[in-house]
Backbone as a printed PyTorch tensor [residue, N CA C, xyz], in Angstrom:
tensor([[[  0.8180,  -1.1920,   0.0000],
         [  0.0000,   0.0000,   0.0000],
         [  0.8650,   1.2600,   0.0000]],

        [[  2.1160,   1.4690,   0.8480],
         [  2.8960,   2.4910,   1.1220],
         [  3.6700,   2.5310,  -0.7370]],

        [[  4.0470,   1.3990,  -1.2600],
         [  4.5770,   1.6600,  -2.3120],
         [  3.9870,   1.7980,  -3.4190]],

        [[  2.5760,   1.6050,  -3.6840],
         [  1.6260,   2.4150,  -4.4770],
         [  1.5570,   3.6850,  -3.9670]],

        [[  1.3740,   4.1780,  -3.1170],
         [  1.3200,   5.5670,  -2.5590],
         [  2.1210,   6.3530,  -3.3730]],

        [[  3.1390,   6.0230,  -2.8930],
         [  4.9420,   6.6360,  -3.5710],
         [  4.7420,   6.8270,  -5.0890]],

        [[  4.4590,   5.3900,  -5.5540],
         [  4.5930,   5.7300,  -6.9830],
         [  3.4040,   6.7060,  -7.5480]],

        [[  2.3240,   6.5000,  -7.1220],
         [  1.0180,   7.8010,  -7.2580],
         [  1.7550,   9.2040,  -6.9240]],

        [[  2.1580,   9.3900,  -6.2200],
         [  2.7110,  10.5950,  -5.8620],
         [  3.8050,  10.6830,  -6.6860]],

        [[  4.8960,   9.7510,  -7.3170],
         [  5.7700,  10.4930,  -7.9740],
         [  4.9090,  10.8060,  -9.6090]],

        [[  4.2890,   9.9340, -10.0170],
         [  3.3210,  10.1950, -11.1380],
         [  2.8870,  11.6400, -11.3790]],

        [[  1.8840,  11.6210,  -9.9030],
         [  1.1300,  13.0610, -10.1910],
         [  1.9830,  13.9540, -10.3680]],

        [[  3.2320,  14.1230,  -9.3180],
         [  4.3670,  15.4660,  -9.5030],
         [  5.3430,  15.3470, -11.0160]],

        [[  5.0580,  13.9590, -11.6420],
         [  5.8790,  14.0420, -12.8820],
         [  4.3570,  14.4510, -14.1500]],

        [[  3.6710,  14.8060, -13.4700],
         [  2.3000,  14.8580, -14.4980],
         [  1.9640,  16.1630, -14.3030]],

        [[  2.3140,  17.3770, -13.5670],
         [  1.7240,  18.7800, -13.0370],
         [  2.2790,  19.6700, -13.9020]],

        [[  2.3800,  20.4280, -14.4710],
         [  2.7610,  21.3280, -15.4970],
         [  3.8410,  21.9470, -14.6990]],

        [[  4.6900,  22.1840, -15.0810],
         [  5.5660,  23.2930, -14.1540],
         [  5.2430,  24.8680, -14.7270]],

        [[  5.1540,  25.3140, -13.5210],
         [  5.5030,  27.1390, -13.7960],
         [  6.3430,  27.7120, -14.9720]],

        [[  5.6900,  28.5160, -16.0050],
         [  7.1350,  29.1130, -16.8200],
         [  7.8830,  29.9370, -16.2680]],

        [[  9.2830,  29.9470, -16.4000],
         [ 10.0570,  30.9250, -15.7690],
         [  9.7350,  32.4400, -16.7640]],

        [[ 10.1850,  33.4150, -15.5120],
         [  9.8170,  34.6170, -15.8900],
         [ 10.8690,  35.1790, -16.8830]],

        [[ 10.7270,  35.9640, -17.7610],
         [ 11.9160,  36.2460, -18.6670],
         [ 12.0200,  37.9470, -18.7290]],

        [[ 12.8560,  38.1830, -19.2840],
         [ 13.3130,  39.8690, -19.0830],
         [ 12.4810,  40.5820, -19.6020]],

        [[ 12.1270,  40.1010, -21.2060],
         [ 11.2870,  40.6560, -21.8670],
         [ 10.2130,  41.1030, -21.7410]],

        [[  9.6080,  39.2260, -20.5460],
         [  8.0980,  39.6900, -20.4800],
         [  8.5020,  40.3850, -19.0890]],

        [[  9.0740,  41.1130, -18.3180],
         [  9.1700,  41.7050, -17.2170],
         [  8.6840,  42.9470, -17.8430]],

        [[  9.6820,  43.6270, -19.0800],
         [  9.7540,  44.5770, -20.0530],
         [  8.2840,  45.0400, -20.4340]],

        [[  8.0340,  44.0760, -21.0570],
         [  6.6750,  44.3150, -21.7720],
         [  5.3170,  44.4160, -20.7170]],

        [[  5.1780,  44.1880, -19.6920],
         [  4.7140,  44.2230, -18.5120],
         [  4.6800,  46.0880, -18.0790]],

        [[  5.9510,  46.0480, -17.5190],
         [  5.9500,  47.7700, -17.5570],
         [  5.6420,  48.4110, -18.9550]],

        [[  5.6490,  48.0240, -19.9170],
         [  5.4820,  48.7530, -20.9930],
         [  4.2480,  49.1260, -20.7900]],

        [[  3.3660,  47.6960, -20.7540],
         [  1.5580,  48.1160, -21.1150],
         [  0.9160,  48.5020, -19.9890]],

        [[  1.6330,  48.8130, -18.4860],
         [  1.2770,  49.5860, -17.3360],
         [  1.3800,  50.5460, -17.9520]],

        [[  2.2190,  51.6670, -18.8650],
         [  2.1590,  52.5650, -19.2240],
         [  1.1190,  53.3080, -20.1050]],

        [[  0.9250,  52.0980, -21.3020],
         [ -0.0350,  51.9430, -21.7550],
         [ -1.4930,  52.2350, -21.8200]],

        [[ -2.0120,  51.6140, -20.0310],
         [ -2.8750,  51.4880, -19.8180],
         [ -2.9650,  52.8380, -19.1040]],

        [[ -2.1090,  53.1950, -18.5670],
         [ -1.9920,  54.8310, -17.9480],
         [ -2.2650,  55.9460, -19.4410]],

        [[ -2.0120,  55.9710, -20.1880],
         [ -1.8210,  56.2530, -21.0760],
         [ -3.4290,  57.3270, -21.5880]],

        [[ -3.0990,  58.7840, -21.9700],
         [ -4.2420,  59.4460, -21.7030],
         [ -5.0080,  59.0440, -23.0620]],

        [[ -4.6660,  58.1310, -23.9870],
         [ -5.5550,  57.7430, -25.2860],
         [ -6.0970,  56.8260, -24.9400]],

        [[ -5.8030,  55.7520, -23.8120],
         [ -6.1070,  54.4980, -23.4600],
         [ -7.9460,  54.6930, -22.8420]],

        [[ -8.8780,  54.0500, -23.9410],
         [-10.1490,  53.8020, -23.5540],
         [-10.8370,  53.4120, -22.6040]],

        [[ -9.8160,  52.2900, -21.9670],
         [-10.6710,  50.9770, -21.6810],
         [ -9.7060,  50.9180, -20.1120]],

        [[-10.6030,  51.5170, -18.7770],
         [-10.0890,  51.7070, -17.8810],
         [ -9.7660,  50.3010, -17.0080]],

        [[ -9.9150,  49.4340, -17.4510],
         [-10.1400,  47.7630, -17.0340],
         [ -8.0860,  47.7440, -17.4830]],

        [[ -7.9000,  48.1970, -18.2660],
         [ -6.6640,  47.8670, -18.7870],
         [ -5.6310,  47.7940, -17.4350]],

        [[ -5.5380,  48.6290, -16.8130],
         [ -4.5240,  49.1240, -15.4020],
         [ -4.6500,  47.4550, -15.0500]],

        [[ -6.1910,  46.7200, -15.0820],
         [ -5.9450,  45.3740, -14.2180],
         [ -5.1210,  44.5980, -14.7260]],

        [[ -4.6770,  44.5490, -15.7900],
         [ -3.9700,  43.2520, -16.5700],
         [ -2.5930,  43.1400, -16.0210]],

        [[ -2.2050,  44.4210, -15.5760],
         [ -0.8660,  44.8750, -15.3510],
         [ -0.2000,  45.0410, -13.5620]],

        [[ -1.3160,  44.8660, -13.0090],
         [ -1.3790,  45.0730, -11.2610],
         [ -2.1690,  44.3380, -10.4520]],

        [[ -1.3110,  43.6730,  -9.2050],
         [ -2.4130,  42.7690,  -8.9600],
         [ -3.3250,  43.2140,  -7.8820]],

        [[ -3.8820,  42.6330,  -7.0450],
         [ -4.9660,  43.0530,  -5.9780],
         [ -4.3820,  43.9170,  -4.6610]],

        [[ -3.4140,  43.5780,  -4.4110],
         [ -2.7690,  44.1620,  -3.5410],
         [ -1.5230,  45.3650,  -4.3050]],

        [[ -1.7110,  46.1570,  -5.0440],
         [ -0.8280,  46.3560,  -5.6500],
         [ -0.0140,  47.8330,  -4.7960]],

        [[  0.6840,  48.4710,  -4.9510],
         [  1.3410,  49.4720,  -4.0040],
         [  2.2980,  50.3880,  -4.8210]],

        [[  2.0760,  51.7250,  -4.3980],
         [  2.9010,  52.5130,  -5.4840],
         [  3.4760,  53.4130,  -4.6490]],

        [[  4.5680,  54.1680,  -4.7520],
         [  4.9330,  55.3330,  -3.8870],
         [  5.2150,  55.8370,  -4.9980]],

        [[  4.5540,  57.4980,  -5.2810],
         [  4.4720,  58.1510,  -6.5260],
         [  4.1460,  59.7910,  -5.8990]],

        [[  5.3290,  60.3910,  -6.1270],
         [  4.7680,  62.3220,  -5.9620],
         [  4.6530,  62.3780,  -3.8270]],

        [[  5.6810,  61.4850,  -3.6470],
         [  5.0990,  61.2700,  -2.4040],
         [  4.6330,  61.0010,  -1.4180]],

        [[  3.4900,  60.2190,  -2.5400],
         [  2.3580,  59.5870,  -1.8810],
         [  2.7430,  58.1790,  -1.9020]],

        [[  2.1760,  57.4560,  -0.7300],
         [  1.8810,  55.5840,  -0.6880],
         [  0.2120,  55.3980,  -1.1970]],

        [[ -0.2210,  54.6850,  -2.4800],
         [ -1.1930,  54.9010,  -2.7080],
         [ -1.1830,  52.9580,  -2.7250]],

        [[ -2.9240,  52.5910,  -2.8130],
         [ -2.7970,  51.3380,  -2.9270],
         [ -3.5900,  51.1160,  -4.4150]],

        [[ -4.0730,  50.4110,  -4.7510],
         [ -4.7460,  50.4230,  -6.2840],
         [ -5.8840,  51.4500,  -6.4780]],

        [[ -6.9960,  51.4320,  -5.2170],
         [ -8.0550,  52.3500,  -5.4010],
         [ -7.4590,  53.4860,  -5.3750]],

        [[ -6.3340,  54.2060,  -4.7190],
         [ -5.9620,  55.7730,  -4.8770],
         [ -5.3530,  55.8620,  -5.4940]],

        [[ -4.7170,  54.9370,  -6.1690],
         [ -3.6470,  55.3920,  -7.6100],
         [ -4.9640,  55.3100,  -8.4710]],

        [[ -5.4330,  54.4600,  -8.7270],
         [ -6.7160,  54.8200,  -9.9670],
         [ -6.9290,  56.5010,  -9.6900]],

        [[ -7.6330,  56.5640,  -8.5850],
         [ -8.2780,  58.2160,  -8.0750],
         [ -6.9810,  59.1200,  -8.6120]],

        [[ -5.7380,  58.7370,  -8.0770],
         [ -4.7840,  59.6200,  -8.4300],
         [ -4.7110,  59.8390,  -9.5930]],

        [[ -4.5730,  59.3500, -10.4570],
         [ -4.6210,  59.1930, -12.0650],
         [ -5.9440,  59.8530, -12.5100]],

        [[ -6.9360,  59.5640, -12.3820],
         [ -8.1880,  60.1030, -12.7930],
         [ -8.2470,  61.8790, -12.3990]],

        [[ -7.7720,  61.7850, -11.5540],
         [ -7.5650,  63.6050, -10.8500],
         [ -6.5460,  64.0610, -11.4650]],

        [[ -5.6120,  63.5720, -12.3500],
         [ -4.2690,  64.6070, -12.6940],
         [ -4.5050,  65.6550, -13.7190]],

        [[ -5.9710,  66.2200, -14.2470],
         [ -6.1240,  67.3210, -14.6400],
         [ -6.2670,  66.8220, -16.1310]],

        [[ -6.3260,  68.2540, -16.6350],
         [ -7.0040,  67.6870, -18.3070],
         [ -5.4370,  68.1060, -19.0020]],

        [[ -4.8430,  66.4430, -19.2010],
         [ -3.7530,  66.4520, -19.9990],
         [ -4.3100,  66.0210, -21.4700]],

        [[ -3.2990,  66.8380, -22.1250],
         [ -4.3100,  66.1360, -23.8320],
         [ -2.6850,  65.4660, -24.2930]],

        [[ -2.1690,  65.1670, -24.0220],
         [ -0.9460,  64.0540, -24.6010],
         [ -0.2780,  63.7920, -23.1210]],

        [[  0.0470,  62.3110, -23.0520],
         [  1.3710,  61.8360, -22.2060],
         [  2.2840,  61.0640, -23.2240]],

        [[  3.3870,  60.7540, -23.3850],
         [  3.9020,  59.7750, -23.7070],
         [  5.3730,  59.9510, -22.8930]],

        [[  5.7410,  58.5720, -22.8110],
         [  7.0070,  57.8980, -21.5330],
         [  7.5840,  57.5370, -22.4610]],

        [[  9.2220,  57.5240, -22.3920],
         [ 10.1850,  56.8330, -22.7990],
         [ 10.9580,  56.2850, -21.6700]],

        [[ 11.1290,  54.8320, -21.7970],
         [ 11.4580,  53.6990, -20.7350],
         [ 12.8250,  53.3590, -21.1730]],

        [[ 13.7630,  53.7320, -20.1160],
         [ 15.1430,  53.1250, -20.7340],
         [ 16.1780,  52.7410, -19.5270]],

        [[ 16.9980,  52.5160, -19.7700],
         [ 18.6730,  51.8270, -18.7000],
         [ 17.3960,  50.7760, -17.9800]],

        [[ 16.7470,  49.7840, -18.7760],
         [ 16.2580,  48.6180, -17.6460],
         [ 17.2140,  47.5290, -17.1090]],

        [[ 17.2620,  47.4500, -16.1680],
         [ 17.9180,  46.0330, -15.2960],
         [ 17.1030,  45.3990, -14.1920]],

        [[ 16.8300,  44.1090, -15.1060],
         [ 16.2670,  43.2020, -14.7260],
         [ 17.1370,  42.2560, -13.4430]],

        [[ 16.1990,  41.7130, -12.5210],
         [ 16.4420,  40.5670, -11.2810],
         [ 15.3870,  39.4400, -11.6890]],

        [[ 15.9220,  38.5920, -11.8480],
         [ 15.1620,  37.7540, -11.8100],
         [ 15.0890,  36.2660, -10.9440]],

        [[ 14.2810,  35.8750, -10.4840],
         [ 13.8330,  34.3190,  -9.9070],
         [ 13.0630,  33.6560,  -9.8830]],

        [[ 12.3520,  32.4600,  -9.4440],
         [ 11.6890,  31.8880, -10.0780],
         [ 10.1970,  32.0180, -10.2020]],

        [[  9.9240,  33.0500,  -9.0600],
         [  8.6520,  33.3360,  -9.3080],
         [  7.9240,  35.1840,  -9.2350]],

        [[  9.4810,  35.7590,  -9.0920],
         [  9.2800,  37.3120,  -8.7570],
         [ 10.4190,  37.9190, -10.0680]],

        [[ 10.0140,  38.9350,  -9.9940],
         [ 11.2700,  39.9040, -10.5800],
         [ 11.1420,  41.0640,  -9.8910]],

        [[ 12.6170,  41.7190, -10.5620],
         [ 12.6120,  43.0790, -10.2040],
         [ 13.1900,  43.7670, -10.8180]],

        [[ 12.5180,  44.8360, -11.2460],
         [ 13.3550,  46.1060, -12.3030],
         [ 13.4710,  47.4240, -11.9340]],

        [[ 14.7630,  47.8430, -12.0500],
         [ 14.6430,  49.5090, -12.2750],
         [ 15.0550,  50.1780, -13.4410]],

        [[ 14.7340,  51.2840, -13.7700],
         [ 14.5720,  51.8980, -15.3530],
         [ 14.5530,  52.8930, -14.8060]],

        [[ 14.9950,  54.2480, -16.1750],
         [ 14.7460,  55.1190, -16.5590],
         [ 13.9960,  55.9450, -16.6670]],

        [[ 12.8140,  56.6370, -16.7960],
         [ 11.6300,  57.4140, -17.4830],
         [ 11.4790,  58.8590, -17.2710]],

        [[ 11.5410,  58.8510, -18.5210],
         [ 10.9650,  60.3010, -19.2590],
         [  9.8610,  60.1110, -19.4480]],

        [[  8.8290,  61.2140, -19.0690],
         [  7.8320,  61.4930, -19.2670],
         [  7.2920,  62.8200, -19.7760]],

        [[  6.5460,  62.8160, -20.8720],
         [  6.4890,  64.5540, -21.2230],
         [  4.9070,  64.6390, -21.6900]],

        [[  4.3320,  65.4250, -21.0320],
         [  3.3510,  65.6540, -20.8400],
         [  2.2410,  67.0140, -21.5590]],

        [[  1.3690,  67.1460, -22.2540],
         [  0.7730,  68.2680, -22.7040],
         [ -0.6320,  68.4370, -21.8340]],

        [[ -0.6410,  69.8330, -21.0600],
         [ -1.4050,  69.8360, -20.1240],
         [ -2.0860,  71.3490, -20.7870]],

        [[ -3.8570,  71.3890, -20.6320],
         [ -4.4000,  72.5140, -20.7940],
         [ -4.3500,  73.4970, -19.6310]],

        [[ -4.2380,  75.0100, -19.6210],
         [ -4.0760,  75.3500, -18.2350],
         [ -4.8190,  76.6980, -18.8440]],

        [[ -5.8330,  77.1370, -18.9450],
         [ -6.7110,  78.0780, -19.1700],
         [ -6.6960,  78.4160, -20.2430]],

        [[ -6.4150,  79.3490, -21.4950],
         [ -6.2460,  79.4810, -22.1800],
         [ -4.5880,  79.2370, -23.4060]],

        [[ -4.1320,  78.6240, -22.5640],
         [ -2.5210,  77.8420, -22.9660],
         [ -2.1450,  76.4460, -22.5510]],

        [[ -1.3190,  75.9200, -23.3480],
         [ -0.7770,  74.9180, -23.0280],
         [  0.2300,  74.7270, -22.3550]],

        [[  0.7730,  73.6900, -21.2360],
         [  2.0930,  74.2050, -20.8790],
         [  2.5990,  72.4690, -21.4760]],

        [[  3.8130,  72.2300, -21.5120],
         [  4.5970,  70.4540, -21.9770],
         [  5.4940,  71.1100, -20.7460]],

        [[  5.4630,  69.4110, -19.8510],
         [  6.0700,  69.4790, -18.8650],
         [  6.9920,  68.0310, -19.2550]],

        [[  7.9330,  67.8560, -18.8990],
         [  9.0740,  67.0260, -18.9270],
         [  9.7560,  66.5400, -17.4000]],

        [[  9.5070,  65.4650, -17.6130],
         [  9.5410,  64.4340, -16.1010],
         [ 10.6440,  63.7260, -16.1020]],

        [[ 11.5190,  63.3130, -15.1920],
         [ 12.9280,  62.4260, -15.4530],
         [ 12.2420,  61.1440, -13.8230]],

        [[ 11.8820,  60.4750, -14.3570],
         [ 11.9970,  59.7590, -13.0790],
         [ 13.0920,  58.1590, -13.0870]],

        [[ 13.6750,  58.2150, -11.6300],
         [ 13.7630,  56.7140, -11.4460],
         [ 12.9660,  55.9470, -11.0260]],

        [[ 12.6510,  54.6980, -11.5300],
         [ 11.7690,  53.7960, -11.0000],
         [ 12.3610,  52.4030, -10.7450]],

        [[ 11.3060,  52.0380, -10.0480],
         [ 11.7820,  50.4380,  -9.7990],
         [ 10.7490,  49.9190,  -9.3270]],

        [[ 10.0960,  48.3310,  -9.7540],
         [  9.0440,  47.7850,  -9.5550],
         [  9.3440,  46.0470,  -9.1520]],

        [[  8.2180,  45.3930,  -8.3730],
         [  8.3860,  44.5120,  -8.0240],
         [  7.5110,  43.8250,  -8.8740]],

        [[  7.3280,  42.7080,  -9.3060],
         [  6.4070,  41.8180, -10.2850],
         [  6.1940,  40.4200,  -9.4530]],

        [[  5.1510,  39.7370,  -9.9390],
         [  4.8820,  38.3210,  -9.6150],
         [  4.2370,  37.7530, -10.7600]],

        [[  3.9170,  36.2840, -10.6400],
         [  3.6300,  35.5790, -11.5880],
         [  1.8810,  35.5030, -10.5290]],

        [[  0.8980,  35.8240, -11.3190],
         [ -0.2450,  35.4220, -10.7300],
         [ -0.9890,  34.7860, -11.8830]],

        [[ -1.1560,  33.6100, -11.7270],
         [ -2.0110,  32.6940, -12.9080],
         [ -0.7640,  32.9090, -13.7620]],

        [[ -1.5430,  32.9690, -14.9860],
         [ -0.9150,  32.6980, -16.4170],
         [ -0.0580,  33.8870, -16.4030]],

        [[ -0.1940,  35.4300, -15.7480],
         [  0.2440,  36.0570, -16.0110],
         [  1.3800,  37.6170, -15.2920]],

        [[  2.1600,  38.2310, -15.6910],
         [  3.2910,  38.1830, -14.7960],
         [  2.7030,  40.2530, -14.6120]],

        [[  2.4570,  40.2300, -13.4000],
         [  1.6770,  41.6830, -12.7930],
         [  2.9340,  42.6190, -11.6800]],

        [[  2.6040,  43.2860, -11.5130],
         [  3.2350,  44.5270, -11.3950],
         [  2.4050,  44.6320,  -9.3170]],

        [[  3.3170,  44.1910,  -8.2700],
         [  2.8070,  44.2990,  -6.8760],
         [  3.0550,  45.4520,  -6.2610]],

        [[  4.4500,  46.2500,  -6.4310],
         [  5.1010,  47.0880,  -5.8230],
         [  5.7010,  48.0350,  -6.7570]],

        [[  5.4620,  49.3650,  -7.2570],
         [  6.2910,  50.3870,  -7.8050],
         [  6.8780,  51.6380,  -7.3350]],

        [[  7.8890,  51.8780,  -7.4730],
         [  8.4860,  53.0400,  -6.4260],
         [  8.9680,  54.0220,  -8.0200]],

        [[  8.1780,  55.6060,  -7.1370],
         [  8.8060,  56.2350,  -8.4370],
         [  9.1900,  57.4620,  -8.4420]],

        [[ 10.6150,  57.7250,  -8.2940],
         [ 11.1550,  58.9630,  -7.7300],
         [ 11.5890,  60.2270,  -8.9040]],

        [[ 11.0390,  61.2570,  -8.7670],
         [ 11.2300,  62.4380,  -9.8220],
         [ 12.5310,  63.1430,  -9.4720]],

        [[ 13.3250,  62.6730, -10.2560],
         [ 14.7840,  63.1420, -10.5260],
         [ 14.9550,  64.5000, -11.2700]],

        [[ 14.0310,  65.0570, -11.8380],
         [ 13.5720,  66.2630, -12.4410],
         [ 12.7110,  66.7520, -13.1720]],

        [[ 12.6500,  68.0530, -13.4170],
         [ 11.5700,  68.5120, -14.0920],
         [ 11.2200,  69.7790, -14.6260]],

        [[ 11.1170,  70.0340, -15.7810],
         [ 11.0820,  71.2730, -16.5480],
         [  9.8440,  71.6260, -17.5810]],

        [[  9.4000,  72.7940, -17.4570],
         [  7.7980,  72.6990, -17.7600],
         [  8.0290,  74.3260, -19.2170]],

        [[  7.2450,  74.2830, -20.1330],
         [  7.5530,  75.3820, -21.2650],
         [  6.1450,  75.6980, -21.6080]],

        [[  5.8290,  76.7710, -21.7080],
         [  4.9440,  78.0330, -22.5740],
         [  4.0620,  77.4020, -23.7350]],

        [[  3.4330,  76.5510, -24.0160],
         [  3.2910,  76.7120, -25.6380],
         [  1.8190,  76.7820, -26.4920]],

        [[  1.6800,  77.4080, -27.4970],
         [  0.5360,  78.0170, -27.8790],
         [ -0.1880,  76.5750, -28.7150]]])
């Protein structure tokens, strides 16, 4: 009986799918479509979920926000009519079921402010923590520090 046991048990554990390991790219592409989904053209406010999980945590401008006040935070940042980020110097950590990256980002921004526009230009460092939840690899922890910033006039 004990040695049917054994062999059932080595069966099932030689029969269970293993976990895919996490890879740089998809760490990459992960922060990419967080951006994405931040992104002031982006429709479809469901998007932020694909990219963050339930517990997710940001320190941003300051603030410790958790998913419901970073949404709020984001939704309150005023009537910008363009963002776009450029993501660069990434270095990836990786193991078997977490990563970790820090990067680069520029951010430059077109904001209405009464009768003018102003483009503001953002330098931040960041760094984020990831996990594998289900099929897919989400974003738990982001830290994001503004290294500078310069804002211009334009009609």
């Amino acid at each position: 009986m004990k040695t049917r046991f054994i062999i059932l048990m080595v069966i099932m554990a030689g029969c269970s799918s293993p976990q895919e390991s996490i890879t740089e790219s998809e760490v990459i592409s992960t922060i990419e479509g967080f951006f994405k989904a931040l992104d002031v053209e982006n429709d479809n406010p469901e998007l932020l979920d694909h990219y963050i999980t339930g517990d997710f945590m940001i320190f941003e401008d300051g603030l410790k926000m958790n998913r419901e006040e970073f949404r709020e935070f984001v939704s309150e940042a005023g009537p910008i009519l363009k963002t776009d980020w450029e993501l660069s110097d990434f270095k990836v950590s990786l193991d078997e079921h977490s990563a970790h990256v820090r990067l680069f980002n520029q951010g430059t921004f077109i904001v209405r402010s009464d009768s003018f526009r102003i483009k503001l230009k953002n330098q931040w460092l960041e760094s984020a923590f990831l996990v594998r939840e289900k099929d897919s690899l989400k974003i738990r922890f982001y830290f994001s520090d503004n290294i500078g910033r310069e804002s211009d006039t334009i009609q």
